[in-house]
C-alpha positions as CSV (number, residue, x, y, z in Angstrom):
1,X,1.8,0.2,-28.7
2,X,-0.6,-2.0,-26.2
3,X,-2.7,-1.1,-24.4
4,X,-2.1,-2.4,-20.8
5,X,-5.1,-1.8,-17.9
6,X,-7.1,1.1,-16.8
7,X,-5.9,2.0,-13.0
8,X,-8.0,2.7,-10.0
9,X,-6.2,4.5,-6.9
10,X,-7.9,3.5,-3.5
11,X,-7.7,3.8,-0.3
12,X,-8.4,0.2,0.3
13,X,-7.2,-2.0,-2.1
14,X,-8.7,-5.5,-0.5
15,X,-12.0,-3.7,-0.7
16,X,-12.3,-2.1,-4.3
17,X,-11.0,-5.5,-5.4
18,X,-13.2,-7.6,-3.2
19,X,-16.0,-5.6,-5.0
20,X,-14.3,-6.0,-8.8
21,X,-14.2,-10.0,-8.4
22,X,-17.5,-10.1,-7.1
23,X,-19.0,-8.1,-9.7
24,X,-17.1,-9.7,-13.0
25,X,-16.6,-13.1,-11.4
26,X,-12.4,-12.9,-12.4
27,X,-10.2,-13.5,-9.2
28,X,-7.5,-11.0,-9.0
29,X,-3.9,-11.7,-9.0
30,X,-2.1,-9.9,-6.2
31,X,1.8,-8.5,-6.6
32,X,1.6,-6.6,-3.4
33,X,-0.7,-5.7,-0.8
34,X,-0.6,-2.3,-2.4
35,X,-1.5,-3.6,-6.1
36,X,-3.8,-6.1,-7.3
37,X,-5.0,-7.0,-11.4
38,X,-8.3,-8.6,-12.7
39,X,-7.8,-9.9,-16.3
40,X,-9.5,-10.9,-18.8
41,X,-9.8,-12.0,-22.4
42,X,-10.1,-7.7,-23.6
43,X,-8.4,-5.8,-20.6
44,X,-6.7,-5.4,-17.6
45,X,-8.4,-3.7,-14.3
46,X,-5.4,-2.2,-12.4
47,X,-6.3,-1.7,-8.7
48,X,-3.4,0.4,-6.7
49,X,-3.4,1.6,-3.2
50,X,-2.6,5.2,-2.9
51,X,0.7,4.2,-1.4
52,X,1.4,4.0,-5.3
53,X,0.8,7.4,-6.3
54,X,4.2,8.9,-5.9
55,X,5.8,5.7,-8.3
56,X,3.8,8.1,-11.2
57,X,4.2,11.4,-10.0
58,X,3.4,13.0,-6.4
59,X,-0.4,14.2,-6.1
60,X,-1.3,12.8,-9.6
61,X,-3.8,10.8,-8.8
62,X,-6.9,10.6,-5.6
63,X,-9.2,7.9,-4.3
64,X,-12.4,8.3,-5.0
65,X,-12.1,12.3,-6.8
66,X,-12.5,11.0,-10.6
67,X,-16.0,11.5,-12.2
68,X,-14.9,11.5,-16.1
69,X,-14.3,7.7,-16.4
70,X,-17.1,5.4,-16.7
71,X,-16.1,1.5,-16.6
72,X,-18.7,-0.4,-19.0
73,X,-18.7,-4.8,-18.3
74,X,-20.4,-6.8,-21.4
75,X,-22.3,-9.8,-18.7
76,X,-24.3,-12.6,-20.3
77,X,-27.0,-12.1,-17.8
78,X,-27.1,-8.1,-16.2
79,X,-30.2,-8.8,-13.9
80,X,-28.0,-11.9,-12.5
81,X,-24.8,-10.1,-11.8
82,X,-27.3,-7.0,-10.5
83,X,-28.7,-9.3,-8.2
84,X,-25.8,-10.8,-7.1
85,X,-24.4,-7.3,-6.1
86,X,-27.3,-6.3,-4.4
87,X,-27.0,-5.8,-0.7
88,X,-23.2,-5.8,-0.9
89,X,-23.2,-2.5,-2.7
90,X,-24.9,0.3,-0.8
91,X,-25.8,2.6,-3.8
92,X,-26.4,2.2,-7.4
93,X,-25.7,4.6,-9.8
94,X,-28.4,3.1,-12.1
95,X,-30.5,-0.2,-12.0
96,X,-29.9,-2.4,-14.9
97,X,-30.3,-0.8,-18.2
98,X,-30.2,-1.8,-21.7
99,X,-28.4,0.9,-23.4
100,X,-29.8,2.6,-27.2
101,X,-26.0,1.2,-28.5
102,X,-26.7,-2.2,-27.3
C-alpha cells in the first residue's frame, strides 16, 4: 500500500493553495479548477474544492470544520518562512516554536 496525500476540502481552492505555495515555497499542479496538488520529496498536499465532496461520499467532508489534524512542515529556516507569512496570514495559531521532539 502507499500512501498518497492528505486532502483539504475548501471553499476556495485558489486561496487555500495560494496560501500552501507561499508557505512551503512548492508550486502546485492544477488538474481542475476544483483540485489542485503540492508535492514534494515525502508527501502529497491534496487541496479539493467542496464541489468534490460527493466524488467520496455526500456530506463526508466540510471546509473549514476539522480540528483533529494538525499539518507539521520541516523548513530550514522557521523565523524566515514566519516572516514571510506575516501580514498575508491574519491569525497565527502559534509564533515560531521549537518543539521538545525537535
Amino acid at each position: 500500500m502507499d500512501f498518497v496525500s492528505v486532502r483539504i476540502i475548501t471553499g476556495d481552492v485558489a486561496r487555500l493553495v495560494e496560501f500552501y505555495e507561499r508557505a512551503t515555497g512548492v508550486s502546485a499542479t492544477w488538474s481542475t479548477e476544483d483540485f489542485a496538488e503540492l508535492r514534494t520529496s515525502s508527501a502529497t498536499l491534496a487541496i479539493g474544492s467542496t464541489r468534490t465532496v460527493p466524488l467520496f461520499a455526500p456530506g463526508s467532508a466540510r471546509p473549514a470544520d476539522n480540528h483533529s489534524v494538525i499539518l507539521e512542515f520541516l523548513v530550514d529556516d522557521v523565523d524566515s518562512v514566519h516572516k514571510n507569512l506575516t501580514g498575508f496570514v491574519e491569525d497565527f495559531v502559534n509564533e515560531p516554536t521549537t518543539m521538545p521532539w525537535g
